[in-house]
C-alpha positions in Angstrom: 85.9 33.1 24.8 86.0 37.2 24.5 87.4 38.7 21.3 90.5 40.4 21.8 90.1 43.5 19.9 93.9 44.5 17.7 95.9 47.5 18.6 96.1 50.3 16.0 99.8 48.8 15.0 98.4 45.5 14.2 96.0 46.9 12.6 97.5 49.0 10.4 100.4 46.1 9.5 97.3 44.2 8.4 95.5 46.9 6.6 99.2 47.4 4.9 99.6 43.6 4.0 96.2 43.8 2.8 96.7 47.1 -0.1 100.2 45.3 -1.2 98.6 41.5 -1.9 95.5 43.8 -3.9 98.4 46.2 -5.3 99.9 42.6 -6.9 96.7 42.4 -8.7 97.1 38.2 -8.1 93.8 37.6 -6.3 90.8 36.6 -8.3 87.6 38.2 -7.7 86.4 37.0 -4.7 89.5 36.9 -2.7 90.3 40.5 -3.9 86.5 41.4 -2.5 87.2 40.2 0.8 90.3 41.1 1.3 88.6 44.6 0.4 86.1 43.8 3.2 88.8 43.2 5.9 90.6 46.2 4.8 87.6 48.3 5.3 86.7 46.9 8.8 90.7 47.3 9.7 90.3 51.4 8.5 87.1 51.7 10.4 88.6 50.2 13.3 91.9 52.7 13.0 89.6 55.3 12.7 88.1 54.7 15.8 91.2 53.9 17.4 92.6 56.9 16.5 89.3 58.8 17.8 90.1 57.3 21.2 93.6 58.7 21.8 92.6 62.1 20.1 90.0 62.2 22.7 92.1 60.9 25.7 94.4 64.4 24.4 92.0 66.5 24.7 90.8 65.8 28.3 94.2 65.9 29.2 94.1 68.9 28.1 90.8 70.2 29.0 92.5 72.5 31.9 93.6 74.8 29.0 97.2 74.9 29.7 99.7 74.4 26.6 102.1 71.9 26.1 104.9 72.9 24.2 105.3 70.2 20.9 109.3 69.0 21.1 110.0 66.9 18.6 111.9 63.6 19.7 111.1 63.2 22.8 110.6 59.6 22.4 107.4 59.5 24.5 105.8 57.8 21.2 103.2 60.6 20.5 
């Protein structure tokens, strides 16, 4: 069965979920450490997320032409 790898937004709701249950201060040690562990994978794999699309932007624009920044546009960039 292949691993289905999480999208940056589920992800990041983890990796959110994760800071407010340590923010609570509730867990005992080892819950708290791997919870910490998780949270650390889930940055690492934002970050490289992240890295993707910034890449992906920057071969599409790799022809040198500038694309005006409009704010709203509601492409979801």
């Amino acid at each position: 069965m292949a691993v289905k790898k999480q999208s940056f937004e589920d992800s990041m709701e983890r990796l959110e979920a994760i800071v407010a249950q340590l923010e609570k201060g509730e867990c005992g040690l080892d819950q708290s450490l791997k919870l910490f562990e998780e949270g650390a994978r889930l940055a690492g794999t934002c970050e490289e997320l992240l890295d993707q699309a910034e890449q992906k932007v920057s071969l599409l624009l790799a022809d040198d032409k500038e694309i005006p920044f409009t704010e709203g546009t509601g492409d979801g960039l």
